[in-house]
N, CA and C atoms of all chains as a GROMACS GRO file, in nm:
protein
  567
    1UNK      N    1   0.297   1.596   0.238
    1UNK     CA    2   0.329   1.541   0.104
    1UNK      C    3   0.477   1.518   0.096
    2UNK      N    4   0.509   1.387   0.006
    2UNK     CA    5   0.659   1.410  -0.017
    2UNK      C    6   0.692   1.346  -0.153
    3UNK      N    7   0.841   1.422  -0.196
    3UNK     CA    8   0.868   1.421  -0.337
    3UNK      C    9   0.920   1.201  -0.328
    4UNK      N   10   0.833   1.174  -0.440
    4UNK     CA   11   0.872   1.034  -0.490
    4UNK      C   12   0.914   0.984  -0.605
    5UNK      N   13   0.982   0.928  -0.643
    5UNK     CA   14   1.060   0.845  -0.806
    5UNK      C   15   0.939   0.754  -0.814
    6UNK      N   16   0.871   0.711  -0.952
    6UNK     CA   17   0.794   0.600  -0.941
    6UNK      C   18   0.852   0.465  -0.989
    7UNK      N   19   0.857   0.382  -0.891
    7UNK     CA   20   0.959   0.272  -0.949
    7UNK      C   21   0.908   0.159  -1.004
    8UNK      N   22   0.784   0.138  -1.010
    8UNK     CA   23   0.676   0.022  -1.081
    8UNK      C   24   0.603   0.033  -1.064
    9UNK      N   25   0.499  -0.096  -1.062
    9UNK     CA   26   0.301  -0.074  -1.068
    9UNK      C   27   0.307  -0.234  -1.010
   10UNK      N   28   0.156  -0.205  -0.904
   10UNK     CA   29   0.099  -0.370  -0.880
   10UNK      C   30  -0.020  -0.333  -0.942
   11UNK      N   31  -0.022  -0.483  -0.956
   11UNK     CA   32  -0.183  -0.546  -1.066
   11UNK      C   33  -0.208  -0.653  -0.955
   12UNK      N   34  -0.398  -0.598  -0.875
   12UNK     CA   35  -0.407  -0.675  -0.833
   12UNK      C   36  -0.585  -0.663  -0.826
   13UNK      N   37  -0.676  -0.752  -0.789
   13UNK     CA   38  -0.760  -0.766  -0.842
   13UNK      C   39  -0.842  -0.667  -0.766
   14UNK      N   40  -0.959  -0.572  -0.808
   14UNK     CA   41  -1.040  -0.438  -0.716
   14UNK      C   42  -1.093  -0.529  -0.583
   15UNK      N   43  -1.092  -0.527  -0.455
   15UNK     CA   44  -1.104  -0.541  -0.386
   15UNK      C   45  -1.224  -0.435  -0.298
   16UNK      N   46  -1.168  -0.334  -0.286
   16UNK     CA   47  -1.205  -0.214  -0.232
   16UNK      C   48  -1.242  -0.065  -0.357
   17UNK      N   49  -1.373  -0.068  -0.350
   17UNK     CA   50  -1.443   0.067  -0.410
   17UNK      C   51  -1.353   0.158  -0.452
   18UNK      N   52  -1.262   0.179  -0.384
   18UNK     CA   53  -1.166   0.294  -0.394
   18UNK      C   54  -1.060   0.273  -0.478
   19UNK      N   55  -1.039   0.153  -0.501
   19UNK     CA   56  -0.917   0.120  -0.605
   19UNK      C   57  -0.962   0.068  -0.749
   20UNK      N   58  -1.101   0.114  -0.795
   20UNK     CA   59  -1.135   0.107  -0.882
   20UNK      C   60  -1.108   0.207  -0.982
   21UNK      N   61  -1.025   0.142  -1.106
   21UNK     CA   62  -1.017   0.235  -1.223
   21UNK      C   63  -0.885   0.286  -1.178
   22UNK      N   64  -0.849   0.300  -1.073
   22UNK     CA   65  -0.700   0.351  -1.085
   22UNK      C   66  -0.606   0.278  -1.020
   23UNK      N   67  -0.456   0.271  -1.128
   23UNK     CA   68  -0.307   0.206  -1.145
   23UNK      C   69  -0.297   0.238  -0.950
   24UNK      N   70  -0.231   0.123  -0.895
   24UNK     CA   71  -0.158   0.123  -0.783
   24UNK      C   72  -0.008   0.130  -0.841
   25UNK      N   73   0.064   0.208  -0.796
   25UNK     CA   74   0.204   0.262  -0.817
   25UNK      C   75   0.357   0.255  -0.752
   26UNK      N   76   0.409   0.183  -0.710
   26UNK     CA   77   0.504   0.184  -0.658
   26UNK      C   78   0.603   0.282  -0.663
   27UNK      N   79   0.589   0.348  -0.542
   27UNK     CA   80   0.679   0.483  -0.525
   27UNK      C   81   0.757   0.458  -0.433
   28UNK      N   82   0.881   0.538  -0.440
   28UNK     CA   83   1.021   0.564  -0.362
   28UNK      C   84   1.009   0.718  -0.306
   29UNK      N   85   1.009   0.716  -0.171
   29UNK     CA   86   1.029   0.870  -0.129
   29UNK      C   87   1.154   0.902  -0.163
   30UNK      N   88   1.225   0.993  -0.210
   30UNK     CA   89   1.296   1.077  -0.298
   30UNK      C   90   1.329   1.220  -0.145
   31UNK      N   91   1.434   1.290  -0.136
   31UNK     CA   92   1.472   1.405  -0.107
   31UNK      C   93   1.516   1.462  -0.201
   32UNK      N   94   1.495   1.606  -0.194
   32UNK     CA   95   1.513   1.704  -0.310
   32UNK      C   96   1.600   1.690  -0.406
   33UNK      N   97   1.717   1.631  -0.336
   33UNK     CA   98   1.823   1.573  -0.391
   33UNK      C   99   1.815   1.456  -0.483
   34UNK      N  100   1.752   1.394  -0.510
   34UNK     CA  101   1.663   1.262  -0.577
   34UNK      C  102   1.759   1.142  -0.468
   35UNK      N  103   1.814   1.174  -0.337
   35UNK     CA  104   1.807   1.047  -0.266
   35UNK      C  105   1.713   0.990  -0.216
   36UNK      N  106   1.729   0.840  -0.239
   36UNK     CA  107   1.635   0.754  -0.170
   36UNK      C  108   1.572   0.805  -0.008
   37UNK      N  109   1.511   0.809   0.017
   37UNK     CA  110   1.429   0.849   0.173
   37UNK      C  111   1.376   0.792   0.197
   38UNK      N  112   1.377   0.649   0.204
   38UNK     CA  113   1.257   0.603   0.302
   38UNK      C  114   1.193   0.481   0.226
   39UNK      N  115   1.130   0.350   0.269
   39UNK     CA  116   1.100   0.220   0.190
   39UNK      C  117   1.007   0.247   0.084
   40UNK      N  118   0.990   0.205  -0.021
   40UNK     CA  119   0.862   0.202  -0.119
   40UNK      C  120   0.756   0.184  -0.048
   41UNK      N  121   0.626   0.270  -0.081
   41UNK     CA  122   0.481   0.215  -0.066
   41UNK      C  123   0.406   0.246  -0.220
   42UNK      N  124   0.287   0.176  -0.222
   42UNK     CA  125   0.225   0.180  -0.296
   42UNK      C  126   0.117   0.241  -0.294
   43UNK      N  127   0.106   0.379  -0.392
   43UNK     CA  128   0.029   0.472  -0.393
   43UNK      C  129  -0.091   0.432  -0.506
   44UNK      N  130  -0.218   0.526  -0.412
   44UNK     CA  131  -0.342   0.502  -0.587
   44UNK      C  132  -0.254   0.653  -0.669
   45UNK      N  133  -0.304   0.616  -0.771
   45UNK     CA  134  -0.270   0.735  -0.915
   45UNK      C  135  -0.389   0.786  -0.960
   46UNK      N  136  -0.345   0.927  -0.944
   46UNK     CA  137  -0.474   1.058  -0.990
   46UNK      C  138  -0.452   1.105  -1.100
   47UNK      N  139  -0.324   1.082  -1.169
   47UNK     CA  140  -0.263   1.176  -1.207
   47UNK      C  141  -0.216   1.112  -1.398
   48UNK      N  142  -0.230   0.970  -1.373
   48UNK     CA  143  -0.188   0.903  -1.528
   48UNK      C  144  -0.016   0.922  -1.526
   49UNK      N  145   0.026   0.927  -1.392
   49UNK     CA  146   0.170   0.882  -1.360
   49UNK      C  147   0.222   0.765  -1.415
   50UNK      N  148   0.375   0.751  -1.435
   50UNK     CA  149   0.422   0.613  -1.500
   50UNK      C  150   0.571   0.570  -1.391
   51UNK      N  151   0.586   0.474  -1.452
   51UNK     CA  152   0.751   0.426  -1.423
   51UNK      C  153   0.773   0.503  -1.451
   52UNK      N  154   0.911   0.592  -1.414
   52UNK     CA  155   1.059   0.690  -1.400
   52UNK      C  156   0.982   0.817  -1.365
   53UNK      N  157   0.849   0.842  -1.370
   53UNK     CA  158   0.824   1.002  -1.336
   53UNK      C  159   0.833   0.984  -1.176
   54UNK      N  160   0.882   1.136  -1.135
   54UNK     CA  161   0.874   1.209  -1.064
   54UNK      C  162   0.731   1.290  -1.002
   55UNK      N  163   0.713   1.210  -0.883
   55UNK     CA  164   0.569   1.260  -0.809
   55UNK      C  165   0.555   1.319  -0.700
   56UNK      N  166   0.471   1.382  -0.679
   56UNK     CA  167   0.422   1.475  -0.528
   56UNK      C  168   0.327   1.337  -0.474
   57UNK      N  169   0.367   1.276  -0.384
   57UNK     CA  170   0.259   1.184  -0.305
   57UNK      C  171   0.189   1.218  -0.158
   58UNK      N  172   0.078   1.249  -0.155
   58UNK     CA  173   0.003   1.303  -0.040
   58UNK      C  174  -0.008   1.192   0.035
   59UNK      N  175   0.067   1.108   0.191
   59UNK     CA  176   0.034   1.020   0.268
   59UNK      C  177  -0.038   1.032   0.407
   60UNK      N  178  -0.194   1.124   0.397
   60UNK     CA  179  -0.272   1.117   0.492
   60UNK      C  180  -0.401   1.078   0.478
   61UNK      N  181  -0.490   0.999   0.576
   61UNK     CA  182  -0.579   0.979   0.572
   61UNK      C  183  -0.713   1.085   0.472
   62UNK      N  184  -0.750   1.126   0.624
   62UNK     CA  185  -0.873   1.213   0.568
   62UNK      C  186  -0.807   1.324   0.380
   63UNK      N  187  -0.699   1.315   0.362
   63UNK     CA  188  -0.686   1.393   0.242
   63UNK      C  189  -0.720   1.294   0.157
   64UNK      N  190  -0.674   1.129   0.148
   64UNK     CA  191  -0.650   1.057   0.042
   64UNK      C  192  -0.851   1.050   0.039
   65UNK      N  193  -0.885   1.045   0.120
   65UNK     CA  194  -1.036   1.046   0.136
   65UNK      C  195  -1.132   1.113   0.071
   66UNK      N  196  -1.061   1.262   0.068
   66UNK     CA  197  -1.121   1.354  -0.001
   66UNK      C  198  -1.076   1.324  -0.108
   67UNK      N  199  -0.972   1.327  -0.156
   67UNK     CA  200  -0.926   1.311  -0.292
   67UNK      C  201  -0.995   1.237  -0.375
   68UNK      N  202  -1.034   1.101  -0.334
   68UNK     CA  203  -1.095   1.012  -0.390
   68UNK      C  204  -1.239   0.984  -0.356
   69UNK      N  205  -1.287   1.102  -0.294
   69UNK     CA  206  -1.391   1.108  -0.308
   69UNK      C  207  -1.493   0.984  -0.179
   70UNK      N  208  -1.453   0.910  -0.132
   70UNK     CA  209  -1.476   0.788  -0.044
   70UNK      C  210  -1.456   0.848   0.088
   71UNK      N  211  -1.578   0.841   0.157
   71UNK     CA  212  -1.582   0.857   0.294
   71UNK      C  213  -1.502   0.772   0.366
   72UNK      N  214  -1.541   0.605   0.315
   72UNK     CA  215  -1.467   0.514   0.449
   72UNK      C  216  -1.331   0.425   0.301
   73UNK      N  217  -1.302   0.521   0.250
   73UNK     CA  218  -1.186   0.464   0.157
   73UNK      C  219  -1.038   0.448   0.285
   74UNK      N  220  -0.993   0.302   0.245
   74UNK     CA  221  -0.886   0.245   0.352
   74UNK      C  222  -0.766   0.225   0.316
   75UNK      N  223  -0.721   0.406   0.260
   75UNK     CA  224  -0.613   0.428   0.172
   75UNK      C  225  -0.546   0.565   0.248
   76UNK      N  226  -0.411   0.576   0.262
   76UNK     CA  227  -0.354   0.724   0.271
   76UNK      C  228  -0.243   0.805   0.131
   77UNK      N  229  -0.228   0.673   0.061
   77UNK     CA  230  -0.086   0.704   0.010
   77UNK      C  231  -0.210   0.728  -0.127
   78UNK      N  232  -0.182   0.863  -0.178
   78UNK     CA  233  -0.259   0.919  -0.344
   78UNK      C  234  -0.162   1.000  -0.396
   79UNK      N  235  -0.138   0.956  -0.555
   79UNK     CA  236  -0.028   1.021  -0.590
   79UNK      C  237  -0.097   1.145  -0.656
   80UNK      N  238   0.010   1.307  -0.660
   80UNK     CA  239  -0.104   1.409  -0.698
   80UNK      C  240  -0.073   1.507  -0.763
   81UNK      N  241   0.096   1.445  -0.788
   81UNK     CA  242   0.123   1.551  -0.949
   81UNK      C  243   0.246   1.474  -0.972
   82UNK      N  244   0.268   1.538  -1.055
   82UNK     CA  245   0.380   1.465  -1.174
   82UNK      C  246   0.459   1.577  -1.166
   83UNK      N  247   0.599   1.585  -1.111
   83UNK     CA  248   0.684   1.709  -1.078
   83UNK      C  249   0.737   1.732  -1.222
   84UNK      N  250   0.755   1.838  -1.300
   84UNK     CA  251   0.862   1.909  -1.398
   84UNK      C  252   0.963   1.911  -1.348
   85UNK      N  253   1.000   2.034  -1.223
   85UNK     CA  254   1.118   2.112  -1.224
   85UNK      C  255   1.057   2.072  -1.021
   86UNK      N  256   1.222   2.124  -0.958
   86UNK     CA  257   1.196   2.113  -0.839
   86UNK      C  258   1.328   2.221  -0.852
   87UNK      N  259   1.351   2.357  -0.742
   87UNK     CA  260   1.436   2.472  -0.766
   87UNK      C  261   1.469   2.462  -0.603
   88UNK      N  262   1.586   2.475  -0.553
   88UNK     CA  263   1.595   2.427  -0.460
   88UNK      C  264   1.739   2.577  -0.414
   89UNK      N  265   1.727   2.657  -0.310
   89UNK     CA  266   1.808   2.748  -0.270
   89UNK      C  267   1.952   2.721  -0.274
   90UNK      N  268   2.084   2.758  -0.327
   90UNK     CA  269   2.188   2.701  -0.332
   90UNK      C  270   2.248   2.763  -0.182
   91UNK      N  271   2.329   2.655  -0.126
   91UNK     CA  272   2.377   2.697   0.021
   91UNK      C  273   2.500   2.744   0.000
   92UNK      N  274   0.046   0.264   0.176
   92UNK     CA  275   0.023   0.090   0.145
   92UNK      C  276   0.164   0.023   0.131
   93UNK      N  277   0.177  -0.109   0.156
   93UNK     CA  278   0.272  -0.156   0.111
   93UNK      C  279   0.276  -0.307   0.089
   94UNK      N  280   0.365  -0.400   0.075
   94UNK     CA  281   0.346  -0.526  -0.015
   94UNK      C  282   0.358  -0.584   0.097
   95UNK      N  283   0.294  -0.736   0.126
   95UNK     CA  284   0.347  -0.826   0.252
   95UNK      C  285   0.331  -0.947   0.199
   96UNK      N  286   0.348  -1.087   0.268
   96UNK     CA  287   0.362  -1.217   0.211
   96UNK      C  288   0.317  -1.273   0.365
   97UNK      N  289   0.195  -1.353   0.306
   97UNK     CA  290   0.126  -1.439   0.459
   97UNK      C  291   0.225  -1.505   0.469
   98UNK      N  292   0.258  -1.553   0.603
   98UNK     CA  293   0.304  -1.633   0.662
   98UNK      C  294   0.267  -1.741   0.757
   99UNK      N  295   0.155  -1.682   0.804
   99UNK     CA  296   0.114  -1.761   0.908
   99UNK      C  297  -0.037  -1.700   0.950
  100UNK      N  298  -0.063  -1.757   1.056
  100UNK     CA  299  -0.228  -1.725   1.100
  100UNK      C  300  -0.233  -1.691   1.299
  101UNK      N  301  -0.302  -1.612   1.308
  101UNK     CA  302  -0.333  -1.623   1.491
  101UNK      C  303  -0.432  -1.615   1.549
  102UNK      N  304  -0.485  -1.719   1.569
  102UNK     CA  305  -0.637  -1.768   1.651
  102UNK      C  306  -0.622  -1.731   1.765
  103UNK      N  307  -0.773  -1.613   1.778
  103UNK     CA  308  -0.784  -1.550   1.960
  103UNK      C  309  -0.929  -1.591   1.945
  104UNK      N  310  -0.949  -1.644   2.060
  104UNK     CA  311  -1.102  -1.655   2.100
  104UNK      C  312  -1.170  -1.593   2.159
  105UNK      N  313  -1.066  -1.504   2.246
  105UNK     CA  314  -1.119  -1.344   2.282
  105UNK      C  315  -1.046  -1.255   2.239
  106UNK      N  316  -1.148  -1.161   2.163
  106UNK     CA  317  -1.060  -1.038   2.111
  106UNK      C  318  -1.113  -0.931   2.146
  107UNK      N  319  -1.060  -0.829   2.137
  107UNK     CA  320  -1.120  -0.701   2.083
  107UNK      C  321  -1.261  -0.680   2.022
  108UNK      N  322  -1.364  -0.606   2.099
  108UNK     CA  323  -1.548  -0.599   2.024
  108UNK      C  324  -1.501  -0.543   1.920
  109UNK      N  325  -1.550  -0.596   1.796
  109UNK     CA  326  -1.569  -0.554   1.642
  109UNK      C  327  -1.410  -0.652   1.622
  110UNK      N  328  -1.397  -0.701   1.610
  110UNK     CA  329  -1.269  -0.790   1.556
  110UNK      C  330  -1.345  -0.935   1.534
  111UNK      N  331  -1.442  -0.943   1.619
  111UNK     CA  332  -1.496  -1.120   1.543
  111UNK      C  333  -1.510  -1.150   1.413
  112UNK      N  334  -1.477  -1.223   1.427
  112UNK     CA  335  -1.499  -1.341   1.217
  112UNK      C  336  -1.409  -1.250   1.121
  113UNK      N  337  -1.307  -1.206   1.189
  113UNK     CA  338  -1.196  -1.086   1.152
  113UNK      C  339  -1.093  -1.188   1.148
  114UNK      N  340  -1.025  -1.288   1.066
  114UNK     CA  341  -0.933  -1.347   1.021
  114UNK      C  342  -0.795  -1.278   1.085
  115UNK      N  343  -0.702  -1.316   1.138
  115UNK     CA  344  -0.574  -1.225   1.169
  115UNK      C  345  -0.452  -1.324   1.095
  116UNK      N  346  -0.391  -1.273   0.997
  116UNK     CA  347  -0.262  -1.307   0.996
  116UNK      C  348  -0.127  -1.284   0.991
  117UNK      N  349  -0.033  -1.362   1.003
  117UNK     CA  350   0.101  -1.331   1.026
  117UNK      C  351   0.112  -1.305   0.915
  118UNK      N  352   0.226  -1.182   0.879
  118UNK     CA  353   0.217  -1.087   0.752
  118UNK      C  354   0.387  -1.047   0.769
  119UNK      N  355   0.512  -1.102   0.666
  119UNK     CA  356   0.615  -1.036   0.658
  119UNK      C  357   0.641  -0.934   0.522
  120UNK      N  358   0.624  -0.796   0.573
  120UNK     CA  359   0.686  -0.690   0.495
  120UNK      C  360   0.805  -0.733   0.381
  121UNK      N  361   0.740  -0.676   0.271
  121UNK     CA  362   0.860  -0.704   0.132
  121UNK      C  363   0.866  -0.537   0.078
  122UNK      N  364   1.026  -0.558   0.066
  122UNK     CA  365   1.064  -0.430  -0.019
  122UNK      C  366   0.988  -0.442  -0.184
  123UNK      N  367   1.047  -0.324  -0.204
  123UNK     CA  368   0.967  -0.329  -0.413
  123UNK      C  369   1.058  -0.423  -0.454
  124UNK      N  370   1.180  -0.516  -0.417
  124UNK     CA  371   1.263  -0.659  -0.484
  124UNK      C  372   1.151  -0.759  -0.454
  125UNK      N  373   1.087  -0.805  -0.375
  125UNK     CA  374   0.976  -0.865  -0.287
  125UNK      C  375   1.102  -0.951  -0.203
  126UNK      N  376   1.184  -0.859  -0.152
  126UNK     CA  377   1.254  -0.954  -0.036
  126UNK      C  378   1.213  -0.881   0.141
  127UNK      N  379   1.222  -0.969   0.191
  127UNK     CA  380   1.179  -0.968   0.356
  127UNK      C  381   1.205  -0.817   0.380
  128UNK      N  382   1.148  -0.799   0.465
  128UNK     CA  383   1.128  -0.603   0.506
  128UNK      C  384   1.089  -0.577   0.662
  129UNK      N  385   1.233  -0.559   0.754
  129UNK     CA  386   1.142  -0.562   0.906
  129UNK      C  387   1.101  -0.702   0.979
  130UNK      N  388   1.003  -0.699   1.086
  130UNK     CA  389   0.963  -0.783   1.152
  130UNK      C  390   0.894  -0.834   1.117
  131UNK      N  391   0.856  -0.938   1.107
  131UNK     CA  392   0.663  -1.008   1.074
  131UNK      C  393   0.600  -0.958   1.180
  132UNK      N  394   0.460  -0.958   1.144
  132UNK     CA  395   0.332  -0.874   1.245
  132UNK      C  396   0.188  -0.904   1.211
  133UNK      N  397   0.090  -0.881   1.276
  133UNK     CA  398   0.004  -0.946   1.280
  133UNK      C  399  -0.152  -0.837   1.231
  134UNK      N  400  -0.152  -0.916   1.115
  134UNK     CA  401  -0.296  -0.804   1.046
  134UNK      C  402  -0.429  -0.836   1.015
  135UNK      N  403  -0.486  -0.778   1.052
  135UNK     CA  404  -0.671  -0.816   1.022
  135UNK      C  405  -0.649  -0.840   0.851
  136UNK      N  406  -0.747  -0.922   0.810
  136UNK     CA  407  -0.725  -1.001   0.688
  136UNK      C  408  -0.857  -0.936   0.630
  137UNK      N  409  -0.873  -0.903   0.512
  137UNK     CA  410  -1.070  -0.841   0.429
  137UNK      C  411  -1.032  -0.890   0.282
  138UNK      N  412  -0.931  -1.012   0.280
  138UNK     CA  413  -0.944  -1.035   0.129
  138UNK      C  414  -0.931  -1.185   0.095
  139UNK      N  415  -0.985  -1.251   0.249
  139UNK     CA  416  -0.946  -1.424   0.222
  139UNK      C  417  -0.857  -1.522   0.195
  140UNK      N  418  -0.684  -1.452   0.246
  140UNK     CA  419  -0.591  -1.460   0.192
  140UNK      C  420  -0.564  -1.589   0.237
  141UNK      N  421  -0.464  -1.666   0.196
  141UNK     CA  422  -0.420  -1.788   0.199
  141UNK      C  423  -0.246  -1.787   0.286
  142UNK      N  424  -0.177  -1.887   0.336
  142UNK     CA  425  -0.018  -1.887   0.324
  142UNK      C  426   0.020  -1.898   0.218
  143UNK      N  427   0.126  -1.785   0.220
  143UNK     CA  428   0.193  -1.747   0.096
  143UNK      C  429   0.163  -1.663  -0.051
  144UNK      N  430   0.039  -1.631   0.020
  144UNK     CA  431   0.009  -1.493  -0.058
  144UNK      C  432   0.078  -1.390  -0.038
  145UNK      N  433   0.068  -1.336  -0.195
  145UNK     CA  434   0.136  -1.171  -0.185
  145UNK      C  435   0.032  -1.090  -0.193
  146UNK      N  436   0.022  -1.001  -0.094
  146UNK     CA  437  -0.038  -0.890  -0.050
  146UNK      C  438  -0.023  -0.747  -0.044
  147UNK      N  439  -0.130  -0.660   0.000
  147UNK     CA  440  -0.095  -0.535  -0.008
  147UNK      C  441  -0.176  -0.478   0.125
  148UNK      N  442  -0.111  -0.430   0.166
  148UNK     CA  443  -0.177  -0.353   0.353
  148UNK      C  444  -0.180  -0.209   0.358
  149UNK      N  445  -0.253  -0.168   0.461
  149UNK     CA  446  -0.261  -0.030   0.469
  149UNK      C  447  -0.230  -0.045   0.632
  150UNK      N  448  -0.139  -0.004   0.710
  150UNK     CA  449  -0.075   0.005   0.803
  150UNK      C  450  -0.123   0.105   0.904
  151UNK      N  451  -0.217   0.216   0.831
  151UNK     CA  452  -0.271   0.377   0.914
  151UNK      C  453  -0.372   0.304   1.018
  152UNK      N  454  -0.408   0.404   1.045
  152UNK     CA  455  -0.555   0.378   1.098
  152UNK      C  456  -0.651   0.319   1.014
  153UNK      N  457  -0.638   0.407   0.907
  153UNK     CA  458  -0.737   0.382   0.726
  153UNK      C  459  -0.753   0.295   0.732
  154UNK      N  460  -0.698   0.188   0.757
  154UNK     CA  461  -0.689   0.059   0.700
  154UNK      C  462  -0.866  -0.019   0.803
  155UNK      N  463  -0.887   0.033   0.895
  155UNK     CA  464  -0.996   0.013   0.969
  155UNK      C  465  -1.144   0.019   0.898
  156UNK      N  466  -1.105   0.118   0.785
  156UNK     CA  467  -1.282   0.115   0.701
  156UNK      C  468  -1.279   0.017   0.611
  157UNK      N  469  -1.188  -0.073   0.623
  157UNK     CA  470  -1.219  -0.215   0.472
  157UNK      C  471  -1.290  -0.309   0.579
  158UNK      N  472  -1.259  -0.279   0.707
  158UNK     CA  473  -1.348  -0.402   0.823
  158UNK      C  474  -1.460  -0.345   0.808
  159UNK      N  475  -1.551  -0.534   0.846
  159UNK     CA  476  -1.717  -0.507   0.860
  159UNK      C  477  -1.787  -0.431   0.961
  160UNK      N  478  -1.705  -0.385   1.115
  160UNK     CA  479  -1.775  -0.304   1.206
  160UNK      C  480  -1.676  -0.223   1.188
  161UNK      N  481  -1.722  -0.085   1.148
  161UNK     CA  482  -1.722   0.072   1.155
  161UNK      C  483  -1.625   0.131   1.260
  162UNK      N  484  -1.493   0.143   1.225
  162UNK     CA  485  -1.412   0.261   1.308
  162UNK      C  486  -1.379   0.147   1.433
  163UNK      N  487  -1.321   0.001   1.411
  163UNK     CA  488  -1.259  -0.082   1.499
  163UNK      C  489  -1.090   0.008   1.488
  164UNK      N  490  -1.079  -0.015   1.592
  164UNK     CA  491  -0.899   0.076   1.578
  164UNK      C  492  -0.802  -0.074   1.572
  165UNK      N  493  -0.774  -0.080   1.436
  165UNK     CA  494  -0.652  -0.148   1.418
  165UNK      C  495  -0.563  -0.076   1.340
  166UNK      N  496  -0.449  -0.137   1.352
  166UNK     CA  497  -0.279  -0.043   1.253
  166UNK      C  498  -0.262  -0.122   1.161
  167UNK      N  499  -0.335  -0.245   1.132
  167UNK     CA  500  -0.308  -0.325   1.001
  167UNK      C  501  -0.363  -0.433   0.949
  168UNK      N  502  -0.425  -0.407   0.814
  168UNK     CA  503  -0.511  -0.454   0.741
  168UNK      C  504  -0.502  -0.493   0.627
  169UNK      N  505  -0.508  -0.603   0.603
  169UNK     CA  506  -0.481  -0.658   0.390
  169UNK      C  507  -0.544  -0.608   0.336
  170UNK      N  508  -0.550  -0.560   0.206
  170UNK     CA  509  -0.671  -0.478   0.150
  170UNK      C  510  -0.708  -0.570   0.026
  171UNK      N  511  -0.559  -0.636  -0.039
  171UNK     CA  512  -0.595  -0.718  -0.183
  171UNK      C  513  -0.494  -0.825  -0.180
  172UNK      N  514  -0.519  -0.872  -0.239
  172UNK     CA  515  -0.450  -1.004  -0.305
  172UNK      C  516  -0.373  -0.970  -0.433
  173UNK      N  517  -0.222  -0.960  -0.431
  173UNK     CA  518  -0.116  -0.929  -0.526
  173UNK      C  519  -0.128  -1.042  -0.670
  174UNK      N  520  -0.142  -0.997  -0.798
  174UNK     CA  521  -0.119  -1.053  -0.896
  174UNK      C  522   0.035  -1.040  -0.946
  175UNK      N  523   0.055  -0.966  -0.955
  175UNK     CA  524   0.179  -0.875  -1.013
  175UNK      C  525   0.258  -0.792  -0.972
  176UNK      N  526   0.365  -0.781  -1.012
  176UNK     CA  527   0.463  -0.666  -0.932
  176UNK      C  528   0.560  -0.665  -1.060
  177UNK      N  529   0.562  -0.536  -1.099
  177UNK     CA  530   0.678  -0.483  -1.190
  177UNK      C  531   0.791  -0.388  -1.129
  178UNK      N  532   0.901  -0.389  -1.151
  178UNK     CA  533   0.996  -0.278  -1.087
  178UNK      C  534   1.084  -0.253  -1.204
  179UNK      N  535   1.090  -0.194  -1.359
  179UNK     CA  536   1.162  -0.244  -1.426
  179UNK      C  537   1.360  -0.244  -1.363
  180UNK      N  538   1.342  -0.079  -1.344
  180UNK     CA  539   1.500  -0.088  -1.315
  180UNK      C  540   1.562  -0.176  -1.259
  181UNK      N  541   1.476  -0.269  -1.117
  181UNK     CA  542   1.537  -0.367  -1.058
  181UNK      C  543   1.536  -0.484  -1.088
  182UNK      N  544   1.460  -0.499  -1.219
  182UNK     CA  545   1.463  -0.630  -1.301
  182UNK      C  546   1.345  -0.733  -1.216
  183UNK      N  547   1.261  -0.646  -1.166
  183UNK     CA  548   1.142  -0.704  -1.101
  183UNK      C  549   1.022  -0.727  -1.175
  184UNK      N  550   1.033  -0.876  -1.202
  184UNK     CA  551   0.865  -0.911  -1.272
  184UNK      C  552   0.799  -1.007  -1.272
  185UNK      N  553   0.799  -1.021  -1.130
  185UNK     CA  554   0.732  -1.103  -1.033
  185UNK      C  555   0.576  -1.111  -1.068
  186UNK      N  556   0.498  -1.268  -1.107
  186UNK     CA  557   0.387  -1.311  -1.110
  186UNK      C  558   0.333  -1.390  -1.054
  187UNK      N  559   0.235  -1.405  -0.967
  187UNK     CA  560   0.217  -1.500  -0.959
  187UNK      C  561   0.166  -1.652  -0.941
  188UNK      N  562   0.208  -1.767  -0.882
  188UNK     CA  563   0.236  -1.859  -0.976
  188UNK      C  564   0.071  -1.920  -0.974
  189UNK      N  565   0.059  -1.984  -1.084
  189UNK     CA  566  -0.131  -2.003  -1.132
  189UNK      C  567  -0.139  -2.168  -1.132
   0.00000   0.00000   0.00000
């Protein structure tokens, strides 16, 4: 899993079983630090996530699978909480 | 997942078993601005896409269960056809055109 900023939403028409009923999300991987890490992908949403929140995004197969319940779902990226607080050891 | 823009098409007359009547096209990667991202590359198509569609791919393995034969090993696959793209902070509100 890794910490993401949500930076928009695509609208695009259900295609696939699995992207039914739920927002596709445009996320930014984030380091603890809230730096950028890494290109946007677009995650499904579990969670009723928005623009500017802060998310935990799970990017593996067989999890996004379970998650959503779909055996042959042809998805990895599921977003799967909405972070509060992140506490991080001072060096 | 991430966003791509057809570009082009690549006709094989021999492919890979389970890849027939499997559409392949040239596909360039767009950041969340929808500007160019990386190399162009070449992806099994499951949504009838056209040149110059905006798209959305699944790059994993995953992307192998939207094809019609079962557990073909490809790394990249269209899954939908892009209507929309919002980014507010970046002043992204890209539609499109009808």
């Amino acid at each position: 899993m890794f910490l993401a900023r949500v930076i928009g939403h695509v609208v695009a028409p259900v295609n696939h079983r699995v992207f039914e009923g739920h927002k596709l999300l445009l996320v930014r991987p984030v380091d603890p630090q809230e730096k950028p890490a890494g290109a946007a992908v677009i995650a499904v949403d579990r969670v009723d996530a928005g623009v500017g929140d802060r998310v935990l995004v799970i990017h593996e197969g067989s999890s996004a699978r379970d998650l959503t319940g779909e055996p042959n779902g042809p998805l990895r990226a599921v977003i799967v909480g909405v972070v509060d607080d992140v506490e991080l050891e001072t060096p | 997942m991430f966003l791509g823009r057809v570009i082009g098409r690549v006709v094989c007359t021999r492919k890979a078993e389970g890849l027939e009547g499997v559409a392949l096209q040239i596909v360039q990667r767009l950041d969340e601005a929808m500007h160019d991202l990386g190399t162009p590359f070449v992806a099994c198509d499951t949504a009838q896409s056209g040149l110059g569609d905006v798209v959305f791919l699944e790059d994993g393995r995953e992307g192998c269960y939207a094809l019609p034969v079962f557990l073909v090993p490809v790394d990249a696959v269209i899954l939908g056809h892009v209507e929309e793209v919002t980014v507010p902070d970046r002043g992204i509100a890209w539609r499109e055109a009808r």
